[in-house]
C-alpha positions as CSV (number, residue, x, y, z in Angstrom):
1,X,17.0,-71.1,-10.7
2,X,14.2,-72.6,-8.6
3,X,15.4,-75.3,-6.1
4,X,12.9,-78.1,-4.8
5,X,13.3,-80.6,-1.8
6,X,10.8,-83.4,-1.7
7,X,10.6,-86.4,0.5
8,X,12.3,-85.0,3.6
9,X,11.3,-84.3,7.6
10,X,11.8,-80.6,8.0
11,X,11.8,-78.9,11.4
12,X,11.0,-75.8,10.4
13,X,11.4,-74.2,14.2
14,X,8.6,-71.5,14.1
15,X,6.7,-70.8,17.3
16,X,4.5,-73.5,16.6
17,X,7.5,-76.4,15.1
18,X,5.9,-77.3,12.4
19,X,7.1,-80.3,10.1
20,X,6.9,-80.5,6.9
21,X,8.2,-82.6,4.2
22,X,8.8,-80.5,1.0
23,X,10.0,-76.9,0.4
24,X,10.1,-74.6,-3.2
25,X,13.1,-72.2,-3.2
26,X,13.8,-69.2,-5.4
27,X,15.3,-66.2,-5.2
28,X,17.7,-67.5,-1.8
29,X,14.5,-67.2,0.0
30,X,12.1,-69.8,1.0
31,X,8.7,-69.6,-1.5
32,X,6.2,-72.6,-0.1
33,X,6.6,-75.1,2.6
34,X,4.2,-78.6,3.0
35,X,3.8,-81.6,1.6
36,X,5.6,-83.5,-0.9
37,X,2.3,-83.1,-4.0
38,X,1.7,-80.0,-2.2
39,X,5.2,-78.8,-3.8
40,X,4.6,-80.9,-7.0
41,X,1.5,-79.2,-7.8
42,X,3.1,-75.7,-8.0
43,X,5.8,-76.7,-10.0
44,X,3.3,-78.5,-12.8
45,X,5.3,-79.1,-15.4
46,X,8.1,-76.0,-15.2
47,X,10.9,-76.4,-16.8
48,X,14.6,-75.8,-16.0
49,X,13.6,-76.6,-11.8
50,X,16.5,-78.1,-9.6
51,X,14.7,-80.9,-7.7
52,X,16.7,-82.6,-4.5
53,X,15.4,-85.7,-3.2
54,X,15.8,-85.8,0.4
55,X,15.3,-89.7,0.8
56,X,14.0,-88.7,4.2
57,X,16.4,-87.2,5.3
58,X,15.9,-84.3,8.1
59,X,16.2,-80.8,7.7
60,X,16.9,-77.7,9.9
61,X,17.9,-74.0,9.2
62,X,21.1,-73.9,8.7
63,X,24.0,-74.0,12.4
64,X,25.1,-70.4,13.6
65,X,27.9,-70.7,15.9
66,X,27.8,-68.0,18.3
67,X,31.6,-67.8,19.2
68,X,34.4,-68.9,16.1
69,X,38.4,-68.2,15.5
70,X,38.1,-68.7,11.8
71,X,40.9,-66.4,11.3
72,X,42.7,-69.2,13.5
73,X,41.4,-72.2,11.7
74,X,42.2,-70.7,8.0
75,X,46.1,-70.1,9.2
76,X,46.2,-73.8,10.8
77,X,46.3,-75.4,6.9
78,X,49.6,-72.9,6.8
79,X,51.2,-74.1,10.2
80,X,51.2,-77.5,12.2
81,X,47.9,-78.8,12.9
82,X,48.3,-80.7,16.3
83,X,44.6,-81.2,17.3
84,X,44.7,-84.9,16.5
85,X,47.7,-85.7,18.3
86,X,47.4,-87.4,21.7
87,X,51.4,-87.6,23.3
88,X,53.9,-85.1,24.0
89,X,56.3,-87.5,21.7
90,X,53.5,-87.2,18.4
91,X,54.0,-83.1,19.2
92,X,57.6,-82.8,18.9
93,X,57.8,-84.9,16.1
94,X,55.6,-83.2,13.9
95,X,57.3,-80.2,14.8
96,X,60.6,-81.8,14.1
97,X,59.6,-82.6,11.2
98,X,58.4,-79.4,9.8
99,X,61.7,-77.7,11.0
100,X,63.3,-79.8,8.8
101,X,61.2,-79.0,5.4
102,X,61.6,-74.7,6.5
103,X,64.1,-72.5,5.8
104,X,66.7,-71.1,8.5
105,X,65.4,-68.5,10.2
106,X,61.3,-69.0,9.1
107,X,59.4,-69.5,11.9
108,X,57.6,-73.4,13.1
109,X,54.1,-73.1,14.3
110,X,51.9,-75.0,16.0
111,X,48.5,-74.8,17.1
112,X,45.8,-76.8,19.2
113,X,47.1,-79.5,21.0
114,X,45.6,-80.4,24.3
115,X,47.8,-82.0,27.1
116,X,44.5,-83.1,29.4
117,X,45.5,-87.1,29.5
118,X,49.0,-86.6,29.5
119,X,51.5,-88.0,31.6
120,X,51.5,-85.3,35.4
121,X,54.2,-82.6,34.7
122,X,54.6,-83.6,30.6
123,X,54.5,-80.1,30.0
124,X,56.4,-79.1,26.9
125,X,59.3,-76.8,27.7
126,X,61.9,-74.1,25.9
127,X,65.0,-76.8,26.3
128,X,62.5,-79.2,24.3
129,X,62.1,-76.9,21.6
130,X,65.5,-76.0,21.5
131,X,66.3,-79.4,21.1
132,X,64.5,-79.6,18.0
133,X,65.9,-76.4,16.4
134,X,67.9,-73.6,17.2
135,X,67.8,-72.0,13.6
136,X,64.3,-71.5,13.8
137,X,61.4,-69.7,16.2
138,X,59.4,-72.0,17.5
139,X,55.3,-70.9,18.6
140,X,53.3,-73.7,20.2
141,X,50.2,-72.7,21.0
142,X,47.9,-75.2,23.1
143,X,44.4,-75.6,22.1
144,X,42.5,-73.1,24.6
145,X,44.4,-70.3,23.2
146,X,45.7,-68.9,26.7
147,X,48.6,-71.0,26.7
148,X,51.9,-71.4,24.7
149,X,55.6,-72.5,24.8
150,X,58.8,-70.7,22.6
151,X,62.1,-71.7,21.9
152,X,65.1,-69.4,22.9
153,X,65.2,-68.2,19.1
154,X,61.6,-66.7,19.3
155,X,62.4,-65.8,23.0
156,X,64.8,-63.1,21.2
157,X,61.8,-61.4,19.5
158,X,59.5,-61.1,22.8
159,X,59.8,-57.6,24.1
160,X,61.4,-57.5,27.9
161,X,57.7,-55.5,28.3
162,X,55.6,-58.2,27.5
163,X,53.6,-59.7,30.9
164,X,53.3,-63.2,31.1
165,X,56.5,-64.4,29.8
166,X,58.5,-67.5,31.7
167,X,61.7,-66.7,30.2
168,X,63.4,-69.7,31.9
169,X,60.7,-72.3,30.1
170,X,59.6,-70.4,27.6
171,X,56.3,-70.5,28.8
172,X,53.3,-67.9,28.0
173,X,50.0,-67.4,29.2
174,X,47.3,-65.2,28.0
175,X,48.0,-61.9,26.6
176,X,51.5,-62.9,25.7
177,X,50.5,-65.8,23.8
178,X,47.7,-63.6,21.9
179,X,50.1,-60.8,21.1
180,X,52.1,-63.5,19.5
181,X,50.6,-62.9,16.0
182,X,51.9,-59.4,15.8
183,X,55.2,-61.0,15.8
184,X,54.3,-63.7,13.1
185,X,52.9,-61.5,11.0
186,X,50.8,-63.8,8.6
187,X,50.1,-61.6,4.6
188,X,46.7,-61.0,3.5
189,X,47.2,-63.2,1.1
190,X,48.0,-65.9,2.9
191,X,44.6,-65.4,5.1
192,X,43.1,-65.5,2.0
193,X,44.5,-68.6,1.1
194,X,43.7,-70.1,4.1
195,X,40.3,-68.9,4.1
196,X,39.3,-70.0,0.6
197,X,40.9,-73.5,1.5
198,X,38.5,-73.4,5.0
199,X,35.2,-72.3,3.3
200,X,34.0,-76.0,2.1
201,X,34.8,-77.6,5.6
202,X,32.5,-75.2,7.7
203,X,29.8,-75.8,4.6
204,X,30.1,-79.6,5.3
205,X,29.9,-79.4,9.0
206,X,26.2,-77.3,8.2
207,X,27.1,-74.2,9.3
208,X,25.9,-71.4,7.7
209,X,26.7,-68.5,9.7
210,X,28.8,-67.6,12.4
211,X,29.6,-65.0,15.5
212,X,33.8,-64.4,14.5
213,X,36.3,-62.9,16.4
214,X,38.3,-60.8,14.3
215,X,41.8,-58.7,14.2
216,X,42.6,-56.3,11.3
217,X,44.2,-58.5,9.3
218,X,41.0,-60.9,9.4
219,X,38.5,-57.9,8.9
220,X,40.4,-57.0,5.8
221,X,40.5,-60.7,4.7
222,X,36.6,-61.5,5.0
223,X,36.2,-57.8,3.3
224,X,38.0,-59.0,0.1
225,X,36.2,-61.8,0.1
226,X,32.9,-60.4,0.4
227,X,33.2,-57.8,-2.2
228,X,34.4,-60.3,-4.8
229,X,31.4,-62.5,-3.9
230,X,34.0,-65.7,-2.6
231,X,32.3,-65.4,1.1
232,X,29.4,-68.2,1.3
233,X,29.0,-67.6,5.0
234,X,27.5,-64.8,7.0
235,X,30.4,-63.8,9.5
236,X,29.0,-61.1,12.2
237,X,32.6,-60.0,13.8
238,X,33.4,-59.0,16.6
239,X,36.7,-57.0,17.0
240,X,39.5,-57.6,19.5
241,X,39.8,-54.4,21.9
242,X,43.5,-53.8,20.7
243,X,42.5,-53.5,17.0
244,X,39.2,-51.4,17.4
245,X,40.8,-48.2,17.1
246,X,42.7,-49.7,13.7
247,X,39.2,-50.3,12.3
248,X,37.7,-47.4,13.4
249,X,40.3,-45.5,11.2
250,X,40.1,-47.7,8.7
251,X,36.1,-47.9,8.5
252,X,35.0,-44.7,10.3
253,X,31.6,-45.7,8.8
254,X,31.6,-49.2,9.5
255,X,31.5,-52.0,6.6
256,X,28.7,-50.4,5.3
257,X,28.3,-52.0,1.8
258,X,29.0,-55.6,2.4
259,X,26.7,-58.4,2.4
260,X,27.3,-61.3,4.5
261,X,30.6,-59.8,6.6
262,X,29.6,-57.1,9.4
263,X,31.2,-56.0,12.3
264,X,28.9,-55.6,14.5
265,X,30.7,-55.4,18.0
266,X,34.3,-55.8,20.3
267,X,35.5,-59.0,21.8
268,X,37.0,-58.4,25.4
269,X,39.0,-61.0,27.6
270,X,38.3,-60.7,31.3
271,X,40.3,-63.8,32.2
272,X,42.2,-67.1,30.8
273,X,41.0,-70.9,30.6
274,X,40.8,-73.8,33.3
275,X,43.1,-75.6,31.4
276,X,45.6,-72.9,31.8
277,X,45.0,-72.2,35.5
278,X,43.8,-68.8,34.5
279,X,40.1,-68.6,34.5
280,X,39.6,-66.4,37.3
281,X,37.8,-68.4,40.5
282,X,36.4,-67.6,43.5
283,X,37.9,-70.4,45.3
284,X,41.3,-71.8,44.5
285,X,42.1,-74.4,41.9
286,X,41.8,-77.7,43.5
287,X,45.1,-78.6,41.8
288,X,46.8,-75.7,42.4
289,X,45.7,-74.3,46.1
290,X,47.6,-71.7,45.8
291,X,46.0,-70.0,42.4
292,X,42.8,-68.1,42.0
293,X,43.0,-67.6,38.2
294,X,43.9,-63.6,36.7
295,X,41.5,-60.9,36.5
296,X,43.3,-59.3,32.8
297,X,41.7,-56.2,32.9
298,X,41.0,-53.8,35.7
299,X,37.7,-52.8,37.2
300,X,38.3,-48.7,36.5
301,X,40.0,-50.1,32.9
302,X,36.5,-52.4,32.0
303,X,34.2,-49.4,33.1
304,X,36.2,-47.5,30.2
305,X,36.2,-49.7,27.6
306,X,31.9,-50.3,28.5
307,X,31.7,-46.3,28.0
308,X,33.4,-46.5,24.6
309,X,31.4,-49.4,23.3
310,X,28.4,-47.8,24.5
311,X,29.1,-44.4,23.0
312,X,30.4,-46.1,19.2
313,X,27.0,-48.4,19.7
314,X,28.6,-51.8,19.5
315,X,27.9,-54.7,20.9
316,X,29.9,-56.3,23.7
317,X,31.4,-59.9,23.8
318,X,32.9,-61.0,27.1
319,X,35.2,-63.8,27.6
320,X,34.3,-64.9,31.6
321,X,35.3,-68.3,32.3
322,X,35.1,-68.6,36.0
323,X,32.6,-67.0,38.3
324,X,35.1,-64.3,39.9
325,X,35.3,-62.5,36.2
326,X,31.7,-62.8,35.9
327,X,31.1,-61.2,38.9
328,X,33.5,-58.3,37.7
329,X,31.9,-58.0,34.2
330,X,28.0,-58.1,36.0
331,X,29.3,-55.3,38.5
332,X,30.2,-53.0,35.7
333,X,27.7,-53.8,33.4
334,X,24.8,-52.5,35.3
335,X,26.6,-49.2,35.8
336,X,27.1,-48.7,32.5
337,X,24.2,-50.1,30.8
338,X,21.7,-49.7,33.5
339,X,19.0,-47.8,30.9
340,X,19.1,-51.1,28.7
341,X,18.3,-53.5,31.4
342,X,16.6,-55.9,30.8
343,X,16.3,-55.2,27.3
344,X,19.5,-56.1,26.0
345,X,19.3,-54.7,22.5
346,X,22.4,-54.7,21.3
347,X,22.6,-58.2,22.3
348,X,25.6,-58.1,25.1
349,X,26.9,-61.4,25.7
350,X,29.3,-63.2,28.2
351,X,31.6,-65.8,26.3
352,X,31.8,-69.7,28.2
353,X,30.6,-68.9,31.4
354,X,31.7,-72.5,32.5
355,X,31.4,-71.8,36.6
356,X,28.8,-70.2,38.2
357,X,26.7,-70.0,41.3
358,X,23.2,-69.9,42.2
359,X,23.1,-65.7,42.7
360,X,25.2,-65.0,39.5
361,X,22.6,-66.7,37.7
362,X,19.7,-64.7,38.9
363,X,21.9,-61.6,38.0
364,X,22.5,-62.9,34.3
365,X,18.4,-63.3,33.9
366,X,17.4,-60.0,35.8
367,X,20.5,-58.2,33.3
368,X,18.9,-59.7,29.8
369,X,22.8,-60.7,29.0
370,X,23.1,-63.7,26.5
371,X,25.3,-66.6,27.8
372,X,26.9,-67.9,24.7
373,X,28.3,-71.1,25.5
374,X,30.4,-74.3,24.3
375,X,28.9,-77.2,25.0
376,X,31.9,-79.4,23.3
377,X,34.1,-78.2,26.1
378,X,32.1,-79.8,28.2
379,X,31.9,-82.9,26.0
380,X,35.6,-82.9,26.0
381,X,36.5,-82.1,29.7
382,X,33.6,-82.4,32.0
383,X,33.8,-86.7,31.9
384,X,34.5,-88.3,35.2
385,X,38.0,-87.8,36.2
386,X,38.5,-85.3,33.4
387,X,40.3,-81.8,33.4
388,X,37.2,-79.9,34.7
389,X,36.9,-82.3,38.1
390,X,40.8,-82.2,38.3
391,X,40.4,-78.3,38.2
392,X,37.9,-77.7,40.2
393,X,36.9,-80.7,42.8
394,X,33.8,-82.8,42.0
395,X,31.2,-80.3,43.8
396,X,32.3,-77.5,41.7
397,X,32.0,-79.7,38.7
398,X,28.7,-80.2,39.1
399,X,27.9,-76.6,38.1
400,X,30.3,-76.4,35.2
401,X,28.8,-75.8,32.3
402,X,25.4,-75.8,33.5
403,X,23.0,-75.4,30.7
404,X,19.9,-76.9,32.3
405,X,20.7,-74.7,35.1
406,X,20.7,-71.4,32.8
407,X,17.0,-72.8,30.8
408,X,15.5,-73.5,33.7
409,X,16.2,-70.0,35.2
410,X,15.4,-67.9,32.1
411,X,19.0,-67.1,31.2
412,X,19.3,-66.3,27.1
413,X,21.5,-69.3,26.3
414,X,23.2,-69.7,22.5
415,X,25.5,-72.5,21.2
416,X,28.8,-72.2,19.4
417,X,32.6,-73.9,19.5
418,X,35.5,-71.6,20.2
419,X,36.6,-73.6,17.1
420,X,37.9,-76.4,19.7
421,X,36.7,-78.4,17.5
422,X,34.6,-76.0,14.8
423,X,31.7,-78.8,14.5
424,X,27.8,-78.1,15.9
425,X,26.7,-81.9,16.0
426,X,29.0,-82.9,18.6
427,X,27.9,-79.4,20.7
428,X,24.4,-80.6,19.9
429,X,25.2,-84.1,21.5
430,X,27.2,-82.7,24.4
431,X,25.0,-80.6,25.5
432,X,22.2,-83.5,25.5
433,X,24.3,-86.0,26.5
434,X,25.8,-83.6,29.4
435,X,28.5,-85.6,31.2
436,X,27.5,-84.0,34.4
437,X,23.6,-85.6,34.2
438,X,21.5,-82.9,35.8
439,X,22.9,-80.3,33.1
440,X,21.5,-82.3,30.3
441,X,19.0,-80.3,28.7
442,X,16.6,-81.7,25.7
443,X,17.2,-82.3,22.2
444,X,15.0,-78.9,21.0
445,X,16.7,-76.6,23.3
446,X,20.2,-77.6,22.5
447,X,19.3,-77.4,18.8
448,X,17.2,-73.9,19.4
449,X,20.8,-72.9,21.4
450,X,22.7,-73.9,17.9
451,X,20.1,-72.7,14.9
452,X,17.7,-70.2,15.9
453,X,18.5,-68.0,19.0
454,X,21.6,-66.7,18.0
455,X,19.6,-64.4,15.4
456,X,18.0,-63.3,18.7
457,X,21.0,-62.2,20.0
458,X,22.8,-60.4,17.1
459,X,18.6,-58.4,16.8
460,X,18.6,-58.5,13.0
461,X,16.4,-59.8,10.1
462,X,14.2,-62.4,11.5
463,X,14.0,-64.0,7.7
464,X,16.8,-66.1,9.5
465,X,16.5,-69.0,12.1
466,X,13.3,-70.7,11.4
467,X,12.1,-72.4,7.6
468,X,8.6,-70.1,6.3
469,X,7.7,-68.3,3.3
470,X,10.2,-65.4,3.1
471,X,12.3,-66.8,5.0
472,X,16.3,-67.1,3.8
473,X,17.5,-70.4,2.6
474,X,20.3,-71.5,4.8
475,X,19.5,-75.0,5.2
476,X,21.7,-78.2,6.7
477,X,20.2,-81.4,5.8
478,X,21.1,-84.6,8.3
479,X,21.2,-87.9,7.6
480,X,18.7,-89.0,11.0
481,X,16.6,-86.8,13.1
482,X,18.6,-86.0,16.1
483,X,15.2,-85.7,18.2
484,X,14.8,-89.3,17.8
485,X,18.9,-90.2,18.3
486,X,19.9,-92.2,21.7
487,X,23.3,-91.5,22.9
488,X,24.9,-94.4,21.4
489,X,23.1,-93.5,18.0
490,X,23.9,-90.0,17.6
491,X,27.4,-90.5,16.5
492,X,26.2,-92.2,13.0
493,X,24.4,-88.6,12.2
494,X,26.1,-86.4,9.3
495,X,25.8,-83.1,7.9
496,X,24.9,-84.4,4.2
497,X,23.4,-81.4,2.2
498,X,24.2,-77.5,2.9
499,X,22.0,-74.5,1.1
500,X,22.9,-71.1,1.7
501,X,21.1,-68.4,0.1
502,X,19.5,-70.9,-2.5
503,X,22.3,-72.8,-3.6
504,X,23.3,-75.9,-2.7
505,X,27.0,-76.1,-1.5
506,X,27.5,-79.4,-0.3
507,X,25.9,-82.7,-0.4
508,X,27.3,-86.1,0.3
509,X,25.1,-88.3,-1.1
510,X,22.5,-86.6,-2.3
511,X,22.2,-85.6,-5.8
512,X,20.4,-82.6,-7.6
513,X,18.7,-83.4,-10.9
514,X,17.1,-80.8,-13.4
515,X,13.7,-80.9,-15.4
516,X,13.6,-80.2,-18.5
């Protein structure tokens, strides 16, 4: 069927950023491009054409994000969703209350709350937990991902191996709290569940493809999916180091058939999060003067796992949250991949990069490594007074998260989430709206950062990205043009059409009509 838009701004973000007003789709690809009678005329008088009215709206290719936990965000319909709370008291009660609707022994879950505003010291503790229940394991998980609280019950099923554990508070950091879903142990078919239940949000929210970490379960998950034609989204995952040699043996040729799920590379975690106290820093945590952060893998340990990924020609994606773990990760880097420098083309990237200095900077640009970034963290935690300044003293913050810092100084900058929250508008806006004012950048390169660089990055089919003839029709259609959007203003835009590959999948709104 052959899709029309007509009376709409469209960015189309080729090297010259044309705007046009109409486009003819067929095929999932991208026909003609121009004006409104422009579009008309080619279509004369066909029949059976699918014609969308844009009532001038604005159009863009459609959102990558460059760094997603869908795998996370498809469980969280299963478990307690605690991003919306905002007191220790609203926590425990939901978890009190779902104790009480499940079984004896079945385990309570929660997932993303954030503590930053909280009372000092309001941290949630194993004698809290165990208030609520002692018939049931308890998992809290706070929303960075590095930081969790148990109850005595699920203290019983952590081995006396695992690093990281607090077994007087029942607190975990970092690889303890990751290593926690081995224990949970969520079905296939619950992922799928999940999944399916998770697909039309990301669709209204404009995204179109995505950059996904993934564990064996997940991989088998999107897999299914794909192959029974249920995945409208193009996922390009990246799998954590402890599973690779599970999909290697699984896969030894790779996902080979599939359409829009790939795995195209390994997801490595040099060190924690600054709301945990375990990004790794140069200088001490202002709040904690005593505390530097962890390095989680060794220098002799990274150089090995860099060899491997060279050798099975994958593409690396670092978690480095403070500048001491980027320094590690650059140092082993150009050892490794020195023949690829600057080059880059398997598109390694560092994950966050939220502190840096003036000389690791340089090193990124000289390197060719991609920075992929989340501007929403620092929407969320860069304001005045905010976790970012608590963490790190208000000098320090004023090179957190430094995106004008990276453009200015050539550094390959992309956009995405870390799923905290999964939504590329309020990225766009934080990233323009910077809280920290000299790290604003413009309106075009935070939407470049979230639509069209990414496809540099991952070094594939440039039909992607940018809105010509040929071109693949993953489209997100906004109700205002964000160019034109103050701060104050921005807020009122919404995602209200989605096309991928030709077909429209969401629209609030806007209504598709057929000739005749």
């Amino acid at each position: 069927m052959t899709l029309v838009l007509l009376n709409g701004k469209i960015y189309t973000l080729n090297e010259c950023n044309d705007i046009a007003e109409a486009m003819l789709i067929d095929g999932g690809k991208i026909k003609n491009v121009g004006t409104s009678e422009e579009i008309k005329r080619l279509i004369g008088a066909s029949n059976h054409v699918q014609l969308l009215d844009l009532k001038g709206c604005t159009l863009f290719p459609g959102f990558i994000d460059s760094h997603t936990h869908l795998g996370q965000l498809a469980l969280r319909s299963l478990w307690v969703d605690l991003t919306n709370t905002g007191t220790k008291n609203e926590v425990l009660t939901l978890l009190k209350d779902r104790a009480t609707k499940t079984p004896e022994g079945n385990w309570v879950v929660g997932v993303g709350y954030d503590d930053d505003g909280w009372m000092e010291n309001d941290n949630i503790t194993k004698t809290e937990l165990d208030e609520l229940s002692i018939e049931h394991p308890i998992f809290l998980r706070r929303v960075c991902g590095h930081y969790g609280v148990v109850n005595t019950r699920a203290l019983e099923q952590i081995s006396d191996h695992w690093k990281y554990v607090d077994r007087a508070t029942g607190i975990l950091i970092e690889d303890a709290v990751l290593g926690f879903m081995k224990i949970i142990k969520p079905d296939l078919g619950l992922r799928l569940e999940g999944t399916k239940k998770m697909l039309p949000t990301i669709h209204s929210l404009g995204i179109t493809a995505v950059r996904e970490i993934v564990n064996h379960q997940s991989i088998m998950a999107y897999h299914r999916l794909d192959k029974n034609n249920e995945l409208k989204l193009r996922i390009f995952g990246y799998v954590i180091i402890d599973d690779l040699d599970k999909y290697l043996n699984e896969f030894p040729n790779g996902l080979t058939d599939n359409n829009n799920f790939k795995v195209i590379g390994v997801k490595i975690l040099l060190d924690g999060s600054l709301g945990a106290h375990t990004a790794a820093l140069n200088e001490p945590y202002t709040d904690d003067p005593e505390n530097r952060g962890k390095l989680l893998v060794s220098t002799p340990e990274l150089r090995s796992i860099f060899e491997k990924v060279k050798a099975l020609d994958l593409s690396l994606m670092v978690h480095a949250i403070g500048d001491r773990s980027v320094q590690q990760f650059l140092d082993v880097y150009g050892e490794v991949f020195g023949e690829q420098i600057p080059e880059n083309p398997k598109g390694h990237s560092l994950e966050h990069v939220e502190l840096i200095d003036d000389g690791l900077v340089t090193s990124l640009k000289d390197l060719g490594i991609w920075v992929s970034a989340q501007p929403n963290f620092a929407g969320r935690w860069s304001v005045p007074g905010g976790l970012n300044e608590r963490r790190l003293g208000k000098a320090r913050l004023a090179r957190c998260n430094p995106y004008r810092t990276f453009i200015e100084n050539n550094v390959r900058l992309v956009f995405g989430s870390d799923s905290m929250p999964l939504d590329p508008l309020f990225g766009i806006r934080s990233a323009i709206f910077h809280p920290v004012k000299e790290q604003r950048i413009s309106p075009m390169d935070a939407i470049t950062a979230y639509v069209r660089s990414c496809y540099g990055l991952l070094n594939i089919d440039p039909k992607f990205g940018s809105i010509a003839p040929g071109k693949a029709a993953d489209l997100v259609i906004l109700s205002q043009d964000p160019f034109c959007a103050d701060e104050r203003d921005f807020d009122d835009i919404k995602v209200v059409g989605l096309i991928f590959n030709g077909d429209v999948l969401f629209s609030n709104g806007l209504q598709v009509s057929t000739t005749k």
